[in-house]
C-alpha positions in Angstrom: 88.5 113.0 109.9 92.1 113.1 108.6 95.4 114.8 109.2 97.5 114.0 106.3 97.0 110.2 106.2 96.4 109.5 109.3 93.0 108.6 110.4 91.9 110.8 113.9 88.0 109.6 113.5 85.4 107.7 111.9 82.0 108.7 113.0 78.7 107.1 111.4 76.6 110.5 111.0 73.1 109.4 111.7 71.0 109.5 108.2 67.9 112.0 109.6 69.8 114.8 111.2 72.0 117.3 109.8 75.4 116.6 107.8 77.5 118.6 110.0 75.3 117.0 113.6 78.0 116.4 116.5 80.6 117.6 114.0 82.2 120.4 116.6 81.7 118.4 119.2 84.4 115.8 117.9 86.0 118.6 117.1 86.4 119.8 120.7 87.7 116.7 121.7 90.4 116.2 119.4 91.3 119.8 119.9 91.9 118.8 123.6 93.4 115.2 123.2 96.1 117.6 120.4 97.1 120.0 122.9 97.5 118.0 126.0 100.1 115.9 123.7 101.7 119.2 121.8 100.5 122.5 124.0 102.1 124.5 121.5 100.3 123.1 118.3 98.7 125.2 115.7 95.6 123.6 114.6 93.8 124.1 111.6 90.4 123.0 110.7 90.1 122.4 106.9 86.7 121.2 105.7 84.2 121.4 102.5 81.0 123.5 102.5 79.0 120.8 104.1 80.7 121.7 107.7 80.5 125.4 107.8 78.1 126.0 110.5 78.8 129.5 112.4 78.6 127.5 115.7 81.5 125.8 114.8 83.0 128.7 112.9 82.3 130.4 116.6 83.9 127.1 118.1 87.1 127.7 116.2 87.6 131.1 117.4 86.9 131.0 120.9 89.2 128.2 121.3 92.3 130.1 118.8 91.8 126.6 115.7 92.2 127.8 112.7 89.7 127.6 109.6 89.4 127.1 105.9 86.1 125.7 105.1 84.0 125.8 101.8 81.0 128.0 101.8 77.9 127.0 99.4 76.8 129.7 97.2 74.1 132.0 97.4 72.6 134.9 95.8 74.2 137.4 98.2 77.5 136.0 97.9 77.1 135.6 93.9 76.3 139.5 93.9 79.4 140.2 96.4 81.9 138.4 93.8 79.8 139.7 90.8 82.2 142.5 90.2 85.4 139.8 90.3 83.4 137.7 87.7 82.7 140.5 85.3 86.4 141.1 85.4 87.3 137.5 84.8 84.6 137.3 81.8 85.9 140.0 80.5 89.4 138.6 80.5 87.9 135.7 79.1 86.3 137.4 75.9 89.9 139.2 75.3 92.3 135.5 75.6 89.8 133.2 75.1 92.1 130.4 75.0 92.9 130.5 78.7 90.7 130.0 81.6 90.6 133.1 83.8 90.8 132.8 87.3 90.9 135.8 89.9 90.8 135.6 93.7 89.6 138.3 96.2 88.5 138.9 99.6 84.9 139.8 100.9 83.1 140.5 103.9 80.3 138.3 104.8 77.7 137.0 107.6 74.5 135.0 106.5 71.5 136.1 108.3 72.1 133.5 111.3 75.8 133.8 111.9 76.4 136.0 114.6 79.3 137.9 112.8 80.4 139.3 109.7 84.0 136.8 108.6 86.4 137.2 105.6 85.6 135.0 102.8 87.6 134.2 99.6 86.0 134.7 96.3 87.2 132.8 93.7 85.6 134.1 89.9 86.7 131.4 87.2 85.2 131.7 83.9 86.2 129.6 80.5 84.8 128.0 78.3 82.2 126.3 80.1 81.0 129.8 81.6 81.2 131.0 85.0 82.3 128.6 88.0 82.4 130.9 91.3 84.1 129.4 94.3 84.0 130.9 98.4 85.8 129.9 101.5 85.5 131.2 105.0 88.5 131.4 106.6 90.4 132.9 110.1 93.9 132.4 108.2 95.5 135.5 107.1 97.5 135.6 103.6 96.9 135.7 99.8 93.8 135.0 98.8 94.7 132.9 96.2 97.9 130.9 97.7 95.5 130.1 100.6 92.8 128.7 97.9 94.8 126.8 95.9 97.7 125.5 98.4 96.1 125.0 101.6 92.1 124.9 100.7 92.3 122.8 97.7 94.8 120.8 99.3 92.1 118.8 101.0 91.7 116.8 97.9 94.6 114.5 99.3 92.4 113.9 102.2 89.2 113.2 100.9 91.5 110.2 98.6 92.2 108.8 102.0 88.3 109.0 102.5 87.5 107.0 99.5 90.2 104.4 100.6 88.7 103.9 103.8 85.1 104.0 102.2 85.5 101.9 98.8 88.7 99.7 99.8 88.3 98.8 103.4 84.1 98.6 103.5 83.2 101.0 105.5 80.0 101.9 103.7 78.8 98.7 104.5 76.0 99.8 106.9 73.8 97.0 106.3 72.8 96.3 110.4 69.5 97.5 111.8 71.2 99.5 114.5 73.1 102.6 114.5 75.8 101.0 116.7 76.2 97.8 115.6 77.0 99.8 112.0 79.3 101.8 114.1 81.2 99.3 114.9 81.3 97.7 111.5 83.2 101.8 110.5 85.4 101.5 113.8 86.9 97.9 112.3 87.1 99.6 108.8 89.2 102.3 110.8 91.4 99.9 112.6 91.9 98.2 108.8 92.6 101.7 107.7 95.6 102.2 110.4 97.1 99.0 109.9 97.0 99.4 105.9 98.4 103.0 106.5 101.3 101.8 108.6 102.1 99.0 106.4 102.2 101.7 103.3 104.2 104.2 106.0 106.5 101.7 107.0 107.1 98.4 105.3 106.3 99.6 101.8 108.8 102.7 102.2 111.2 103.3 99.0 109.6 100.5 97.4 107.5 100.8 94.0 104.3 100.6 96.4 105.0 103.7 98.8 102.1 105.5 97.4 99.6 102.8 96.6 95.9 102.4 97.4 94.9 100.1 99.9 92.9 98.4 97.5 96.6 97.7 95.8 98.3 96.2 98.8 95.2 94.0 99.8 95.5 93.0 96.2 99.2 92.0 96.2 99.9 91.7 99.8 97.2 90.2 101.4 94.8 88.7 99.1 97.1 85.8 98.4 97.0 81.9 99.3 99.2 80.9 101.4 100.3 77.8 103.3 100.4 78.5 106.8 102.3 76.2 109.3 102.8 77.0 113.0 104.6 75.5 116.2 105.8 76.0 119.3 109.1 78.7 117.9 108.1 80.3 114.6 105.2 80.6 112.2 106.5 80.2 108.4 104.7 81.2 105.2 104.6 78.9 102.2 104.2 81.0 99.3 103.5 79.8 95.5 106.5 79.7 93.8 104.8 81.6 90.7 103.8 84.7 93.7 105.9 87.7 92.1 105.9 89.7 95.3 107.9 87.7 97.7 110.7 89.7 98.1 108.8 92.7 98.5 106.7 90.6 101.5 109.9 89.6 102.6 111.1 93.2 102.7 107.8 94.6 104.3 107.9 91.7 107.5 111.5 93.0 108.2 110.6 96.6 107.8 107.5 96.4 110.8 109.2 93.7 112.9 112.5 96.5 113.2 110.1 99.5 113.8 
């Protein structure tokens, strides 16, 4: 779980139970660790379709979080947003050029929610046919400013995901036990955190600010070096053909200062 780029969890989800298992339950926690720091935060929980469980939708309310999650299709919403999509068809077959998008609110509670809630329906419709789109949410505003700026936003987010995943190994579950593969996603995580504050920090106004991890192991890190130590300073050796010395140079003084 992320909040901008900074990692607040990494949970291993057990493979045989549900994807959302234990997923409010972290939730809770955070929300409590957040407001004993910062009583006065707004929280808002933003999450993909795979995480909209009414329990937690439930969760969010009783304890005033905010929510924009993704909701999978179905046939009852598809018929709810049907008269947005005929519109957007329509639109379609008069500029066909130009993909039509049109955003509007609907009422909705699947069978086991205990509630009706407001979703956003989102009917897009080009060239590749129809492509309908819904989001729960408890956030008030334009339907589509709160799709595309805040909802879709999440994208950034699920990039740190992949970082964490593909360029620091944490999908490398291999171990027989669920905690000993735990472990191996809570190193990944600490990885993550000092990659993030190296980017944050040393790499600031340099032509690295916004690189993947994968980029500053590569140029940073994954580098020979000649390493002497004694009893007053450690020094680096570097190759005198390394082109990125200065910028080493520059992150060391940048995270010694901070």
């Amino acid at each position: 779980m992320f909040c901008g780029e900074q990692l607040l969890v990494s949970y291993l989800r057990p493979s045989d139970g549900d994807g959302a298992r234990h997923a409010w339950a972290i939730l809770k926690l955070l929300t409590q660790r957040l407001r004993a720091a910062w009583p006065a935060v707004r929280l808002i929980v933003r999450a993909d379709a795979g995480f909209c469980r009414w329990k937690m939708l439930h969760w969010c309310e009783r304890a005033s979080v905010e929510y924009i999650i993704g909701l999978a299709r179905n046939p009852r919403l598809e018929k709810l947003g049907a008269p947005l999509m005929a519109e957007a068809q329509a639109a379609f077959a008069r500029e066909p050029s130009n993909k039509q998008r049109l955003f509007a609110w609907v009422d909705y509670a699947a069978d086991s929610w205990d509630q009706p809630r407001r979703v956003i329906a989102k009917a897009e419709f080009g060239a590749q046919g129809k492509n309908p789109r819904f989001v729960v949410t408890s956030l008030e505003g334009e339907a589509q400013a709160l799709y595309d700026e805040v909802y879709c936003a999440r994208g950034e987010m699920e990039n740190r995901i992949k970082e964490q995943q593909l360029g620091l190994f944490s999908d490398r579950t291999s171990c027989h036990s669920w905690w000993a593969n735990q472990f191996r996603v809570i190193l990944s995580a600490a990885a993550y955190v000092l990659m993030e504050t190296i980017r944050r920090v040393g790499l600031r106004g340099t032509e690295l600010a916004r690189a993947q991890v994968g980029t500053i192991r590569l140029k940073l890190l994954k580098i020979g070096t000649v390493i002497v130590r004694n009893t007053r300073r450690i020094r680096l050796f570097f190759s005198s053909a390394y082109p990125h010395q200065e910028l080493f140079a520059r992150v060391c003084g940048a995270l010694s200062s901070a």
